[in-house]
KOLZA-685119 format. One line per field, with one value per residue (C-alpha): residue number from 1; residue in one letter; z, y negated, x. Coordinates in nm, 3 decimals, padded with zeros to 5 digits. Example, Ala and Ser with C-alpha at 12.3 -4.5 7.8 and 13.67 -1.06 7.14 Angstrom:
! KOLZA-685119
i <- (1_2)
aa <- (A_S)
Z <- (00.780_00.714)
Y <- (00.450_00.106)
X <- (01.230_01.367)
This chain:
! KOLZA-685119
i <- (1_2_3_4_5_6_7_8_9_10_11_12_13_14_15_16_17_18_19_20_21_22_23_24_25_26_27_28_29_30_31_32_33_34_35_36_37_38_39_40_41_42_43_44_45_46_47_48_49_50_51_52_53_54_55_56_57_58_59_60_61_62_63_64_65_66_67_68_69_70_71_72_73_74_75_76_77_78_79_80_81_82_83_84_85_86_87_88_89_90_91_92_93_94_95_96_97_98_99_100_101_102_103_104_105_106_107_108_109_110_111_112_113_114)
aa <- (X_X_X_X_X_X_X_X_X_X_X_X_X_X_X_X_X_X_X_X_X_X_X_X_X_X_X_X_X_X_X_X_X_X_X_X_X_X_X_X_X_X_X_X_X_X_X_X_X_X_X_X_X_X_X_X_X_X_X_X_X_X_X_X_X_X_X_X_X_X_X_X_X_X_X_X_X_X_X_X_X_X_X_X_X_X_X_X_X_X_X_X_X_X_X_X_X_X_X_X_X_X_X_X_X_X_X_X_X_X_X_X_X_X)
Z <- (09.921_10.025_09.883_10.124_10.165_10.343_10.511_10.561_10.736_11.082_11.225_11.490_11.427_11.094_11.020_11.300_11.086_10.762_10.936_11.022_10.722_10.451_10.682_10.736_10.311_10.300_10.279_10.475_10.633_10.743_10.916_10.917_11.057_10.803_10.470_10.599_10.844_10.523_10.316_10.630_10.663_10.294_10.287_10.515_10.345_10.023_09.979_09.670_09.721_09.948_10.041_10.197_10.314_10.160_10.454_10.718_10.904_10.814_10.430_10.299_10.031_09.729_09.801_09.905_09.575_09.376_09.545_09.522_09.164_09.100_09.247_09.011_08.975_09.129_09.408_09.319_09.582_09.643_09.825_10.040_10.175_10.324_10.194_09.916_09.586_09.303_09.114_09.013_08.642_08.734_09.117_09.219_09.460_09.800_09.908_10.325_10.477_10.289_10.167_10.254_09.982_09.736_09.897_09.862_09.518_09.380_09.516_09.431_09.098_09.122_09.200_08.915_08.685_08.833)
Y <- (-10.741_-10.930_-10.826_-10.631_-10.800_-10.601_-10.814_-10.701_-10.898_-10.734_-11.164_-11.134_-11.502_-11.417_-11.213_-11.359_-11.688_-11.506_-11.294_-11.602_-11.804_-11.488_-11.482_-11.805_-11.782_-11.516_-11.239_-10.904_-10.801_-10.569_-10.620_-10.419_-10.496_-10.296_-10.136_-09.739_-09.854_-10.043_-09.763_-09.516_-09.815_-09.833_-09.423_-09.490_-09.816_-09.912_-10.268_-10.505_-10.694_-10.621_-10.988_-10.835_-10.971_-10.876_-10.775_-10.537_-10.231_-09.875_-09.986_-10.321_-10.510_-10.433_-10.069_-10.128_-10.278_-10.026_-09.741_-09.967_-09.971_-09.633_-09.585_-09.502_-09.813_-09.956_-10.222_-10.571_-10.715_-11.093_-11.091_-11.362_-11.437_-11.643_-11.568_-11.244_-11.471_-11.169_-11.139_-10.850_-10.826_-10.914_-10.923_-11.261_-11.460_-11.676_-11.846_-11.890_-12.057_-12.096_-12.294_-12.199_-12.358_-12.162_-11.853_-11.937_-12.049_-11.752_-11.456_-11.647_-11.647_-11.227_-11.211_-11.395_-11.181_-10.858)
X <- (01.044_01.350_01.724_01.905_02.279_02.509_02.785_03.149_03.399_03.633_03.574_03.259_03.169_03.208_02.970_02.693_02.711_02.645_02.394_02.184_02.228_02.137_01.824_01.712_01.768_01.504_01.750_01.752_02.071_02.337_02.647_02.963_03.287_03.483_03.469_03.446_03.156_02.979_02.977_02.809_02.550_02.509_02.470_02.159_01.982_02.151_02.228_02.136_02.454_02.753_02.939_03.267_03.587_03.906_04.139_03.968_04.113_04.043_03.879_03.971_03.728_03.950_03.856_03.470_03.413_03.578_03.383_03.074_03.140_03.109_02.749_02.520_02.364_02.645_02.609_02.778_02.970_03.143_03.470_03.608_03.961_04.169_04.515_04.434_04.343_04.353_04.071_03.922_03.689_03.326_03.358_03.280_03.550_03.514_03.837_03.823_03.759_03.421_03.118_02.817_02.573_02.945_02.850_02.455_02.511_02.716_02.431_02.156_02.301_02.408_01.983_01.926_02.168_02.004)
């Protein structure tokens, strides 16, 4: 069965082009447009991998990966930005705007790891 990624980012265009690359990859997909909404979705179909942005209304990244964190197994997630470059331990980073055979690269090796 195909890895379920959920994808987090407030940009439209955003999110339809990772949408249709994760698929045409092989993955299956979810799309939120911020962190609060991610973690409802993820409450109804949990995720393999969350690939969020960083800053988003209501719940921004920084806090999606921390509550992702504490599921029990948690979920690992890959942030991207375009201007917020702190890393946090063991949670994977995308500088905007992006690569997409980066972003490929980096959850292809998270599957691996899992």
């Amino acid at each position: 069965m195909p890895l379920m990624v959920l994808v987090v980012d407030d940009e439209p265009a955003v999110r339809r082009l990772l949408v249709e690359v994760l698929r045409d990859e092989g993955y299956q997909t979810l799309a939120a447009e911020d962190g609060a909404r991610a973690l409802e979705m993820a409450a109804q179909r949990r995720p393999d991998i969350v690939l969020s942005d960083v800053m988003m209304p209501r719940l921004d990244g920084v806090a999606l990966a921390a509550r992702f964190a504490r599921w029990d197994p948690p979920v690992p997630v890959i942030l991207m930005s375009a201007v917020y470059a702190t890393r946090l331990p063991g949670v994977p980073f995308v500088a905007k705007p992006f690569d997409l055979d980066t972003v490929l690269s980096i959850l292809a090796s998270m599957v691996d790891a899992a």
